[in-house]
FITORDO-882482 format. One record per atom (N, C-alpha, C): x negated, y negated, z; atom name; residue number from 1. Coordinates in steps of 0.05 Angstrom, whole numbers, plus 32768, in hexadecimal, padded with zeros to 4 digits. Example, Ala and Ser with C-alpha at 12.3 -4.5 7.8 and 13.67 -1.06 7.14 Angstrom:
REM residues 2
7EF8, 8072, 809C, N, 1
7F0A, 805A, 809C, CA, 1
7EF8, 8042, 809C, C, 1
7EFF, 802D, 808E, N, 2
7EEF, 8015, 808F, CA, 2
7EFE, 7FFF, 809D, C, 2
REM end
This chain:
REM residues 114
7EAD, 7FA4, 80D0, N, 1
7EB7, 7F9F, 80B5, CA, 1
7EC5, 7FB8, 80AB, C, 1
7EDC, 7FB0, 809A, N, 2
7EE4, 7FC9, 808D, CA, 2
7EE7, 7FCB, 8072, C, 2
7EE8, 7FD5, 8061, N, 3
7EE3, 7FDD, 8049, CA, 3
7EFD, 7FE6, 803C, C, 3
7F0E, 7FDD, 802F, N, 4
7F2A, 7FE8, 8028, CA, 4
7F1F, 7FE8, 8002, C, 4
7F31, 8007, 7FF7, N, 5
7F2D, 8000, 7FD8, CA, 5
7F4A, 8016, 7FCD, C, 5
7F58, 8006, 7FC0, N, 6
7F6A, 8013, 7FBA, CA, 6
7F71, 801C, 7F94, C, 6
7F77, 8031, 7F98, N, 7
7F7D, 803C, 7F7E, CA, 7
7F90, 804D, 7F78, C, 7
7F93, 8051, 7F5E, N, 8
7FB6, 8060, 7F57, CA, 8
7FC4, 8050, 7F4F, C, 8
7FC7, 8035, 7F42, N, 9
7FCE, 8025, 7F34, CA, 9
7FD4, 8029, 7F15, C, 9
7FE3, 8020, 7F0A, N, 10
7FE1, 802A, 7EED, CA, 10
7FF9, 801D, 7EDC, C, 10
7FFF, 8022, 7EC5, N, 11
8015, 8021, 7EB6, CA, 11
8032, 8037, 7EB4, C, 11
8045, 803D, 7EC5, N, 12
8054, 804B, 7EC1, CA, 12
8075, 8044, 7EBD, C, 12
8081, 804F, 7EB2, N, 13
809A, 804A, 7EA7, CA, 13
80B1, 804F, 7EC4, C, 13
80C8, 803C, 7EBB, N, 14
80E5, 8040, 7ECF, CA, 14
80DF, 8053, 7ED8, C, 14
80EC, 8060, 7EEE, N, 15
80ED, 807B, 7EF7, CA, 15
80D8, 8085, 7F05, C, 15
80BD, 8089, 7EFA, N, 16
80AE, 808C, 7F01, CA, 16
80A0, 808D, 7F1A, C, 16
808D, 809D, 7F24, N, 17
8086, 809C, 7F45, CA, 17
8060, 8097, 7F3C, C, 17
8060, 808A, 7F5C, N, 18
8046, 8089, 7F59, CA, 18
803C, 8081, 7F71, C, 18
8016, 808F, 7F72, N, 19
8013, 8091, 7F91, CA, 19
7FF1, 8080, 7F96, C, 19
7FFC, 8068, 7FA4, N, 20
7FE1, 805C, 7FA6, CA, 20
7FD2, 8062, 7FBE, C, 20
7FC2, 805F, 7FBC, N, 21
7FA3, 806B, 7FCC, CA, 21
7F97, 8052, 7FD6, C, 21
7F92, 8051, 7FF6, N, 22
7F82, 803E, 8007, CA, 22
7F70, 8047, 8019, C, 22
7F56, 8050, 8009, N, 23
7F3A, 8053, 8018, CA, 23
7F2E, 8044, 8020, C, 23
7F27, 804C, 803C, N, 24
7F1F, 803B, 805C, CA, 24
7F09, 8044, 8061, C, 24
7EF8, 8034, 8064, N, 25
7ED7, 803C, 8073, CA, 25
7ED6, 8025, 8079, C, 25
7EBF, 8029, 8091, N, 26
7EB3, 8016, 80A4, CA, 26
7EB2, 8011, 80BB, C, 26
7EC1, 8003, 80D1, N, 27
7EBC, 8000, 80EC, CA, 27
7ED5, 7FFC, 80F7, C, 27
7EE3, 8004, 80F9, N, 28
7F00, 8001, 8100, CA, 28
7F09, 7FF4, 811A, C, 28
7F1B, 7FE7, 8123, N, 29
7F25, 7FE3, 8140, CA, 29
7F33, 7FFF, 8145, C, 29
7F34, 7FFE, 8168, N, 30
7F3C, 800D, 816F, CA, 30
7F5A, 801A, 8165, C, 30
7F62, 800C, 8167, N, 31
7F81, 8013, 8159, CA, 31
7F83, 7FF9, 8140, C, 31
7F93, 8002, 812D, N, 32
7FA0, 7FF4, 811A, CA, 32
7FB0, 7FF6, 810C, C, 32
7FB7, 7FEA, 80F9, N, 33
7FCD, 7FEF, 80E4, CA, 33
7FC7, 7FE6, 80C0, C, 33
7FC4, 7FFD, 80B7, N, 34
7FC2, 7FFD, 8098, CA, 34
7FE2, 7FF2, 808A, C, 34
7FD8, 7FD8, 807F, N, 35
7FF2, 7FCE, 8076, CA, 35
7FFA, 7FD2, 8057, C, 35
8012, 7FD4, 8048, N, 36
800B, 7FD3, 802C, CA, 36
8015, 7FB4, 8028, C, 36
8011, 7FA4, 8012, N, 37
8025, 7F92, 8007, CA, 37
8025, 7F8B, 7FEB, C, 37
802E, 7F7C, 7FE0, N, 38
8030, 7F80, 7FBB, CA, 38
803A, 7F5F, 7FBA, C, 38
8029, 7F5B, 7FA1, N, 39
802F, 7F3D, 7F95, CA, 39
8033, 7F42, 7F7F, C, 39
8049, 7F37, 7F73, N, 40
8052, 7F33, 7F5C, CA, 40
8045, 7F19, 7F48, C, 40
803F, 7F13, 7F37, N, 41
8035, 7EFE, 7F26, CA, 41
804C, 7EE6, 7F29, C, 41
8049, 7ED3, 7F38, N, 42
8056, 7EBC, 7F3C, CA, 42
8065, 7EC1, 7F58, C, 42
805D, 7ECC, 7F5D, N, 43
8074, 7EDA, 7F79, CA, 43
8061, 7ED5, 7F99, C, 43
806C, 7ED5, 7FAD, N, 44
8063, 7ED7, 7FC6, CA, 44
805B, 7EF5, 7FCF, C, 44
8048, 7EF7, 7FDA, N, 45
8035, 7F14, 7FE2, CA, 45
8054, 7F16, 7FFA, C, 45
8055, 7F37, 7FF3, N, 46
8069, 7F41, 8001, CA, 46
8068, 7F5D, 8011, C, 46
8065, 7F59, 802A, N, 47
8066, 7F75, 803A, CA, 47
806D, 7F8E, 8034, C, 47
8069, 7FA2, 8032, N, 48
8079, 7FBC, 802E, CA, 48
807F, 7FCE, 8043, C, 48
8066, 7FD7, 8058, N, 49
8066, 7FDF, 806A, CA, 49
804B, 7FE8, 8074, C, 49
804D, 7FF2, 808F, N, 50
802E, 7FF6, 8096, CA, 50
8033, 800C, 80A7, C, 50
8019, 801A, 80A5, N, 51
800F, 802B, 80BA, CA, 51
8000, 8031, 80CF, C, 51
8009, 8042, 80ED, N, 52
7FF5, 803D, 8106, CA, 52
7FE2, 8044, 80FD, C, 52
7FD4, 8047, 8107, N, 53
7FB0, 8051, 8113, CA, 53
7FB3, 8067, 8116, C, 53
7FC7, 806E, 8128, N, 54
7FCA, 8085, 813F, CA, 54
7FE3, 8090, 812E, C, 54
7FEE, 808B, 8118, N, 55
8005, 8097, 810B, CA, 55
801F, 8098, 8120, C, 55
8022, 808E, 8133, N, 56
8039, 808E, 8144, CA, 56
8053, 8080, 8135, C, 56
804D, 8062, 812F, N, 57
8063, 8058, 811C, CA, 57
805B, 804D, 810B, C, 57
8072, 8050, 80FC, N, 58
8067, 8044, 80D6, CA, 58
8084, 8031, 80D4, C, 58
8081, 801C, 80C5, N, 59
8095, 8009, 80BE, CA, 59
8097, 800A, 809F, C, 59
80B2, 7FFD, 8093, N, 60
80AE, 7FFE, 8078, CA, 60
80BA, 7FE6, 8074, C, 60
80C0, 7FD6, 8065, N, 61
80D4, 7FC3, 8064, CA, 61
80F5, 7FD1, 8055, C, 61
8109, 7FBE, 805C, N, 62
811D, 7FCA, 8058, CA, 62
8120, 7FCE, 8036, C, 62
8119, 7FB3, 8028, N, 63
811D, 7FB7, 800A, CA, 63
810F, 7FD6, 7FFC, C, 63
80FC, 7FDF, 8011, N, 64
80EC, 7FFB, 8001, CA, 64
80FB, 8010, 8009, C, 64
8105, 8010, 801E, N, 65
8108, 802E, 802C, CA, 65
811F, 803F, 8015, C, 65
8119, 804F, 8013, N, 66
8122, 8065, 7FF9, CA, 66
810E, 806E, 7FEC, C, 66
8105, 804D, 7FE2, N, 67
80EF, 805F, 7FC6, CA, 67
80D5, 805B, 7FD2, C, 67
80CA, 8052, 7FE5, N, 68
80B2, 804E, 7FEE, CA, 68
80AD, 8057, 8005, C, 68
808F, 806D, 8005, N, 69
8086, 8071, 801D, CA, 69
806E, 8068, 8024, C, 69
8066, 8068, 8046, N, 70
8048, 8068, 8048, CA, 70
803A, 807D, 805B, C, 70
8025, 8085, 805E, N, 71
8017, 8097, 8068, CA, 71
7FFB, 8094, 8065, C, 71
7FEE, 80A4, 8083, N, 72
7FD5, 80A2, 807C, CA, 72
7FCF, 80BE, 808B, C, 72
7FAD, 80C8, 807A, N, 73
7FAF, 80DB, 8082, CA, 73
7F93, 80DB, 8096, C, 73
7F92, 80D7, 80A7, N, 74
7F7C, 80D5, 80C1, CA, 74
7F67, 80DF, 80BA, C, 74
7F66, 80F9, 80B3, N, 75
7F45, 810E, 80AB, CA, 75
7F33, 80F6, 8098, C, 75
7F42, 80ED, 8085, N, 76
7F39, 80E1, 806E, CA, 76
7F37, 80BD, 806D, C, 76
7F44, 80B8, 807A, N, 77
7F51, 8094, 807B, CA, 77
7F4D, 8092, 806A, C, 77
7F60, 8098, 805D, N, 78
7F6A, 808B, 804D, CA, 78
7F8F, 8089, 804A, C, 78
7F9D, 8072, 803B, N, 79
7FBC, 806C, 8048, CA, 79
7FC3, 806D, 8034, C, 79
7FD7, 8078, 8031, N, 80
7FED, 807C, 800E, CA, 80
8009, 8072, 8011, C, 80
800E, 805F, 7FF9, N, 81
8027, 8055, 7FF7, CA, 81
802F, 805B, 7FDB, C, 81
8045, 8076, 7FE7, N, 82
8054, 808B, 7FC9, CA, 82
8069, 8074, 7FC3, C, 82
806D, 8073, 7FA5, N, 83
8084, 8060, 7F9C, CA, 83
8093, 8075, 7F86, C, 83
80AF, 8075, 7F95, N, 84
80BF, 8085, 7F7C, CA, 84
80D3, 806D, 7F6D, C, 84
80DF, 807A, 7F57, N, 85
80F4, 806A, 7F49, CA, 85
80E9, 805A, 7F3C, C, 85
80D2, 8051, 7F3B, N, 86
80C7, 8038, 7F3B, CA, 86
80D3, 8021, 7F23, C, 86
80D0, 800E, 7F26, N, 87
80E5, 7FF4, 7F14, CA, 87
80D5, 7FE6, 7F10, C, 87
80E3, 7FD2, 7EF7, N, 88
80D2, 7FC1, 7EEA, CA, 88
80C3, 7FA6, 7F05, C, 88
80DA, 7FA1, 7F19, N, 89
80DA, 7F91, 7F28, CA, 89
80C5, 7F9A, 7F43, C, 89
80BB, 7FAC, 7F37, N, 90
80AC, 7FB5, 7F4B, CA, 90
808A, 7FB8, 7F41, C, 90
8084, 7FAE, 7F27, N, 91
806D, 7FA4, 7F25, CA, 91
8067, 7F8F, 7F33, C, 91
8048, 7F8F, 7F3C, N, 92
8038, 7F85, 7F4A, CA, 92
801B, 7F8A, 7F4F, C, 92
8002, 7F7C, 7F5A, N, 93
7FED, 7F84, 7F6C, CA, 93
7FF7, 7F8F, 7F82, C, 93
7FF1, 7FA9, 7F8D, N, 94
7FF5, 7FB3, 7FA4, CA, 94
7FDF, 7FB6, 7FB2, C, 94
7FD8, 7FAC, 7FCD, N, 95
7FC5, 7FA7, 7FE4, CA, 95
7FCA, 7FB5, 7FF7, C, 95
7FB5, 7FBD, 8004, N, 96
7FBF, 7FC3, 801C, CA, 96
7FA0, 7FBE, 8030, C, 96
7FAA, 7FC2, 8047, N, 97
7FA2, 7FAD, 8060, CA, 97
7F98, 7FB8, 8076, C, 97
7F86, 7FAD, 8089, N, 98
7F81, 7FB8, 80A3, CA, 98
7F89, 7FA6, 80AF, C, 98
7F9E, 7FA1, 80C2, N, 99
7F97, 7F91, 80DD, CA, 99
7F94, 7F9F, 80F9, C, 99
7F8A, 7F95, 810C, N, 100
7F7C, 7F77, 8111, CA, 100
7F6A, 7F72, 80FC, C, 100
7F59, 7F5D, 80EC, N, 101
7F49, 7F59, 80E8, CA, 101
7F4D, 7F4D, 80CA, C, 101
7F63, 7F4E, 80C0, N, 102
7F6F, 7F41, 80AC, CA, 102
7F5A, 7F4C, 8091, C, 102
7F5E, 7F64, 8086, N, 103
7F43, 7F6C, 8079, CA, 103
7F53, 7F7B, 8060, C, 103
7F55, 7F72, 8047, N, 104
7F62, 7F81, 802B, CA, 104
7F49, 7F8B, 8021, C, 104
7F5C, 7FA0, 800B, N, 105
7F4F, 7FA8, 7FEF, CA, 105
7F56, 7F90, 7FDE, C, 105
7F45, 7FA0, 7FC0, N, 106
7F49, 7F90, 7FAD, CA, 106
7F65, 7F8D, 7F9B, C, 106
7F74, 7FA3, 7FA4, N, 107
7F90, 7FA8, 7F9A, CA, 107
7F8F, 7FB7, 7F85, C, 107
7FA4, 7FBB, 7F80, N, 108
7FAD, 7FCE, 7F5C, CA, 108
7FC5, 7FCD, 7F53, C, 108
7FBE, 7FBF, 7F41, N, 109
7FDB, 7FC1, 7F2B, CA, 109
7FEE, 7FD4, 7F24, C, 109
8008, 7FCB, 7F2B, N, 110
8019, 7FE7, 7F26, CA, 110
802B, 7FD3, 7F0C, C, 110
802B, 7FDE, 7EF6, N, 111
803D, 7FD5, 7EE4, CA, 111
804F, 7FE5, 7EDF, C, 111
806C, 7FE2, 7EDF, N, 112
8088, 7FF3, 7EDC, CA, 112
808B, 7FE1, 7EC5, C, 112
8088, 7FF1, 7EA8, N, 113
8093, 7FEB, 7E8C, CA, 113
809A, 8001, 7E7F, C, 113
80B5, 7FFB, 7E6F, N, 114
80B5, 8011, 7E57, CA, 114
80AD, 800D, 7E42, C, 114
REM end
């Protein structure tokens, strides 16, 4: 079993950056991939990108790459997805993921308002 809880969610304005937090405990597979993704209210849950196990390769989707990164930092497991610029269109629940084993957090709200 694994244990995902993410935080760094909040209310911040246009422009704005912000860095969410995905802490991992528990029993891991051998190798995996920490995923992020974000649902919008009426919208379809949507990929962002994910990270190895082994940090060898990271994916992002094409609509993020600029303002969105991901990383994890091994000592700690835990996986961070930095958001710069940030836009109204870019509120959402943001999740993120283990696979194999199909296993989320509870998500966190990122609201982009002025």
């Amino acid at each position: 079993q694994v244990h995902l809880v993410e935080s760094g969610g909040g209310l911040v304005q246009p422009g704005d950056s912000l860095r969410l937090s995905c802490a991992a405990s528990g029993t891991f597979p051998r190798v995996y991939i920490v995923a992020w993704h974000r649902q919008a209210q009426g919208k379809e849950r949507e990929l962002i990108g994910h990270v190895h196990s082994k940090g060898l390769t990271s994916f992002l989707a094409d609509s993020m790459k600029g303002r969105f990164a991901i990383s994890r930092d091994a000592a700690t497991n835990i996986a961070y997805l930095q958001m710069n610029d940030l836009r109204p269109e870019d509120t959402a629940v943001y999740y993120c993921q283990v696979n194999p084993g199909e296993y989320w957090g509870q998500g966190t709200q990122v609201t982009v308002s002025s």
